[in-house]
N, C-alpha and C positions, 0 to 999 in steps of 0.2 A: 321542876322541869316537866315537860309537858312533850308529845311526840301529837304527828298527823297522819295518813295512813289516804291515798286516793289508789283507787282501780281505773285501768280505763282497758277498753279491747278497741287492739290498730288493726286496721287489711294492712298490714305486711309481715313480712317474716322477721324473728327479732335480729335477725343480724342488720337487717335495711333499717330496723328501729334503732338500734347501739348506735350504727354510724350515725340517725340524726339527734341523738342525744352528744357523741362525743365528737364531733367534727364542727367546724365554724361553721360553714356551709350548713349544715343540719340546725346546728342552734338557731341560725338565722329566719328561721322556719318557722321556730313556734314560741321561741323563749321571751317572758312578760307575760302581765297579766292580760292584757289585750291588742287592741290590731296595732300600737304603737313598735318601732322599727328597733332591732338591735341595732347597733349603734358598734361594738368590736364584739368579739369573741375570739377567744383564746383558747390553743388547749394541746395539753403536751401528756397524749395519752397512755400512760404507764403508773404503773406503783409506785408514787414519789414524785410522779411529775403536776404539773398544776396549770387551773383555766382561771380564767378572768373571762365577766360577760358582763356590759353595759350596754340598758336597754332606754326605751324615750317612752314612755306611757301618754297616752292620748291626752292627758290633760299639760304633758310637758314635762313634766318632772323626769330626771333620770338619775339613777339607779343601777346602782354595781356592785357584785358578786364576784367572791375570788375562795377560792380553796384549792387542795391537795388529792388527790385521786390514791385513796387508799387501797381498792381491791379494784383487778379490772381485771373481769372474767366475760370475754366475748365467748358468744351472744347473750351470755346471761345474766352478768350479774355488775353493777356497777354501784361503789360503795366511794362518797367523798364528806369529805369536811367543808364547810359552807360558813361563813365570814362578810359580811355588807361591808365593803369601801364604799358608799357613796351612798346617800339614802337610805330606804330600806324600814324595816320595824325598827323605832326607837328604843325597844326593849333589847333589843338584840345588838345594840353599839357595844362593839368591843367583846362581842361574844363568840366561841366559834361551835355550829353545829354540825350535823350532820345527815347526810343525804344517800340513802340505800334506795336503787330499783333494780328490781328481778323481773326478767324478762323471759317468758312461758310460753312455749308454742303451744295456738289452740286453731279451732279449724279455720276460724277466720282469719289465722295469722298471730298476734301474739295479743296476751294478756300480760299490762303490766301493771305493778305492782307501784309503788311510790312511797316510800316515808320518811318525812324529815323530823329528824329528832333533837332531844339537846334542847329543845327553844325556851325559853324562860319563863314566858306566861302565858297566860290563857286568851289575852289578847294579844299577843303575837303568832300563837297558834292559832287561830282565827283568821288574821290577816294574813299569814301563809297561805292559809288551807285556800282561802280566796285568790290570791295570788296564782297559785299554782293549779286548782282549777281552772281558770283562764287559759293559763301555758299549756297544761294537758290536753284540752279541751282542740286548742291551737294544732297540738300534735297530731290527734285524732281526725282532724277534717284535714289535716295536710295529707294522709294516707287516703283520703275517701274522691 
């Protein structure tokens, strides 16, 4: 098993960051790897409760993620388990991982932290880290 590990720094404070990570609305904002549209999100924010997000990537294909929200520490800290219904790395069918971001206030607002773990190979942690690049990247100009 293999892990990925992205930084990025938001202009905003992390509590304005948690809600766009854990709210539909917020997901809607940046989740996918590019300018393609979510399409649902789901999310039932507590310890035990669980999201579902289905997104449309610009070449068309979509793509859906579901898991369980294991630690949920506003503003700081957000820990789930991560599962592809639909598309997604073919290495990772029938797999479940997991997905930690710690959220740090710094001057310009928050620094976060990102890592998905659990993945199974080295080319799925590739096409993650791609993946979610994109999404991050999405997050960060959404605050600019």
């Amino acid at each position: 098993m293999t892990s990925l590990t992205l930084v990025r720094r938001i202009a905003a404070r992390p509590s304005i960051v948690f809600d766009a990570l854990t709210t539909p609305d917020g997901i809607a904002c940046w989740w996918g790897p590019d300018e393609g549209p979510v399409l649902l999100a789901e999310t039932d924010i507590r310890v035990g409760g669980r999201f579902r997000v289905r997104f449309r990537t610009l070449n068309g294909s979509e793509h859906e993620s579901s898991g369980e929200y294991i630690e949920v520490n506003k503003p700081a800290r957000l820990v789930m388990s991560w599962r592809w219904t639909l598309g997604g790395e073919p290495d990772e069918a029938d797999e479940e991982s997991r997905v930690e971001i710690v959220l740090r206030p710094i001057d310009i607002g928050t620094e976060l932290t990102f890592t998905h773990s659990r993945l199974q190979t080295e080319v799925s942690r590739a096409s993650h880290a791609e993946g979610w690049r994109g999404a991050l990247d999405k997050l960060v100009r959404h605050f600019t």
